[in-house]
N, C-alpha and C positions, 0 to 999 in steps of 0.2 A: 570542154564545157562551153554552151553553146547559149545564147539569150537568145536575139530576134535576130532574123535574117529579112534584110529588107529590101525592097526595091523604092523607086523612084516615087511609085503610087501607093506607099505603106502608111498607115494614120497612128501613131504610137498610141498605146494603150492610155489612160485616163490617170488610172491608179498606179504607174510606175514610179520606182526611188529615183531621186534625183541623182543625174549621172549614167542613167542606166542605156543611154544610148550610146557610149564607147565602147558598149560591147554590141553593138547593132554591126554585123555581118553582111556585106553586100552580097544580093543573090548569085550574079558571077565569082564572085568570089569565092563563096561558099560551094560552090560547083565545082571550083579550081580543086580546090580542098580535097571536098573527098575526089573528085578523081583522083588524085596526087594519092592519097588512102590507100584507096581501092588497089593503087599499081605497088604503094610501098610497105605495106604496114598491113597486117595481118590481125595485130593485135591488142588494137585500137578500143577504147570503150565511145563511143560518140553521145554526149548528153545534153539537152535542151533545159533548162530549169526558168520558172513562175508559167511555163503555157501560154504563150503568147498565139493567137489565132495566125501570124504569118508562120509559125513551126508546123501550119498545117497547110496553108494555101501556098507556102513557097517552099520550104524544106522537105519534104514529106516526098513532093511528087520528084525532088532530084535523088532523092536516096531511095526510092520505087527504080528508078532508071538505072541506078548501079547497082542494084539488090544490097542496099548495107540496112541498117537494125539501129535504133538507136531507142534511148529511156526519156521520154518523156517527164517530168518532172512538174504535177500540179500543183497551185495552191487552190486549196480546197475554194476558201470564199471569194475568188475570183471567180472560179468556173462562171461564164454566161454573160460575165462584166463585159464593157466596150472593151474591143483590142483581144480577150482573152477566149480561148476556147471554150466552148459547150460543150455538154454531155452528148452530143449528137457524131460532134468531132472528137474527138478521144475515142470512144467508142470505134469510130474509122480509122483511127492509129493501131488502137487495136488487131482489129481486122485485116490492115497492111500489114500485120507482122511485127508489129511493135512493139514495145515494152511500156507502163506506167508509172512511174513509184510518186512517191506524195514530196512536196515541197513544205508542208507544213498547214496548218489552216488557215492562218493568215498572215505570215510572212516576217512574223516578229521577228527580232532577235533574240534568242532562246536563251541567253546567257543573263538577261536581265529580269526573267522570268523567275516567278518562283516552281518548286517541286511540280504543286500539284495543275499550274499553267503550263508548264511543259509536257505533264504527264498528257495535258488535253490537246495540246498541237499536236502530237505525236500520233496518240491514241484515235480522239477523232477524224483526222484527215484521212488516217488510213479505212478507218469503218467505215466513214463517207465514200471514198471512190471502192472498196470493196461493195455495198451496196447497190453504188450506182454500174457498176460497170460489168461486175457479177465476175471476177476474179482477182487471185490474191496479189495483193501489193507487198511486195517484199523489198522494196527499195526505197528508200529516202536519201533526200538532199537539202542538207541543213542549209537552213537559209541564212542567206546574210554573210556566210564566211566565218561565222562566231562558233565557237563549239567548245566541248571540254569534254574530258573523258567519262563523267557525269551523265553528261546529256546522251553520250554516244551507248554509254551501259543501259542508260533508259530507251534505248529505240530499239534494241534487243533485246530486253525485258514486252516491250508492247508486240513481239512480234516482225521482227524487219530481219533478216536477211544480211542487207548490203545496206551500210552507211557511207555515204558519198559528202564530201566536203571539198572544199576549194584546195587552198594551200594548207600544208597540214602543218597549223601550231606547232611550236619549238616543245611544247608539252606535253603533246598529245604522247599517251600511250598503247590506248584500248585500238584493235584493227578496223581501220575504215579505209576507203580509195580517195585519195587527192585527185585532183583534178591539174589542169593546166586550161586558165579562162582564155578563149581566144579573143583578140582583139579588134574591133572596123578597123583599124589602122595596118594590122598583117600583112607583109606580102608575103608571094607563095615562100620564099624564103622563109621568111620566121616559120610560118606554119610548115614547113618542111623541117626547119631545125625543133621545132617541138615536139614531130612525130619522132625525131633519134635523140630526144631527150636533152638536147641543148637547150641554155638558156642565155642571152647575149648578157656582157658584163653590167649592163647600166641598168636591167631589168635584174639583172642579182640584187645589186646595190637596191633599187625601189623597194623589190619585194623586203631586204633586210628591216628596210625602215618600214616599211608597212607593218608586217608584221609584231614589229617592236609600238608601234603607236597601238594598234591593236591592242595591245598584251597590256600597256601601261592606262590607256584611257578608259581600254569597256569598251562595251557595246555603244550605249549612249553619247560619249565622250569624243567613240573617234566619227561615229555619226556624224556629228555637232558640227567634227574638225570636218570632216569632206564635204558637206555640204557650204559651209563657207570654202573651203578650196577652189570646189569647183564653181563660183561666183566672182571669186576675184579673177581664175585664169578664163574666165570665157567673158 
């Protein structure tokens, strides 16, 4: 799971969460990657999530070069925004071979939502880029990392396919694909022990507690907690 891939000359988008550039991917780096892919791993799903305009001006043209495929992941009410893709671009991911599925409509956390607000992040996003782009979106990538087997039952009720989520809650039961978020921090090593499924000890231990602040605070709660987090460490 992939956010922004950046170079030196990359302007971050306007409307991103606080935080959201520890997953910002250096262009070579990200080259590193999937070559490394491309020569080990066969069986890799590669995903981009909220559309950020460099998954098109940077990504796009190194994964054209090694013929790999990956899913795009919009939020609807970004589309057009600074930093973020246009319908002009998506349409061209298209066209290279690419995959679309909806990131949500506008990037809530879906777990503090009620029924019928969720029904609408689900439902709209998808009718929106199926209109705009004139084929079917069958993938979704819940946003935010929040989910429940609720929400997962309602995105197969609207019509979706594949439900893609980050780490998969201690709870979760209904089938969807987990992800593994890569990090700017990576070397080829980590991302090499991720493609055979390793995860180093200290990054178990994180994710335990992460996930447990998750589960205990909510959506809003551990919001709250990381944005003061990442104020005090930076």
């Amino acid at each position: 799971m992939y956010h922004g891939i950046v170079s030196a000359l990359s302007v971050s988008p306007e409307r991103r969460e606080e935080g959201a550039d520890i997953y910002d991917v250096k262009a070579g780096d990200f080259c590193a990657q999937m070559e490394l892919l491309k020569r080990q791993n066969d069986r890799a799903i590669i995903t981009f999530d909220d559309g950020e305009m460099n998954n098109y001006e940077i990504a796009l043209p190194i994964l054209k070069e090694l013929q790999l495929t990956a899913i795009f992941f919009i939020i609807v009410k970004r589309v057009g925004a600074q930093g973020y893709l246009g319908w002009e671009e998506i349409r061209k991911l298209i066209q290279a071979g690419m995959k679309v599925g909806s990131h949500g409509l506008t990037h809530e956390i879906l777990t503090g939502l009620t029924d019928d607000q969720i029904k609408q992040e689900l439902k709209a996003s998808k009718m929106t880029l199926e209109a705009n782009l004139g084929v079917p979106i069958n993938d979704l990538s819940v946003p935010r990392g929040f989910c429940n087997d609720k929400i997962i039952q309602m995105a197969y009720a609207q019509g979706y396919k594949n439900v893609f989520i980050s780490e998969r809650p201690y709870h979760i039961k209904s089938p969807c694909i987990a992800r593994v978020a890569v990090k700017g921090n990576w070397s080829l090593r980590r991302f090499q022990q991720a493609l055979m499924g390793e995860t180093p000890l200290n990054e178990i231990v994180g994710n335990f507690f992460k996930k447990s602040a998750k589960t205990i605070l909510g959506g809003d709660g551990y919001n709250y907690m990381r944005k003061v987090l990442i104020k005090i460490l930076r």
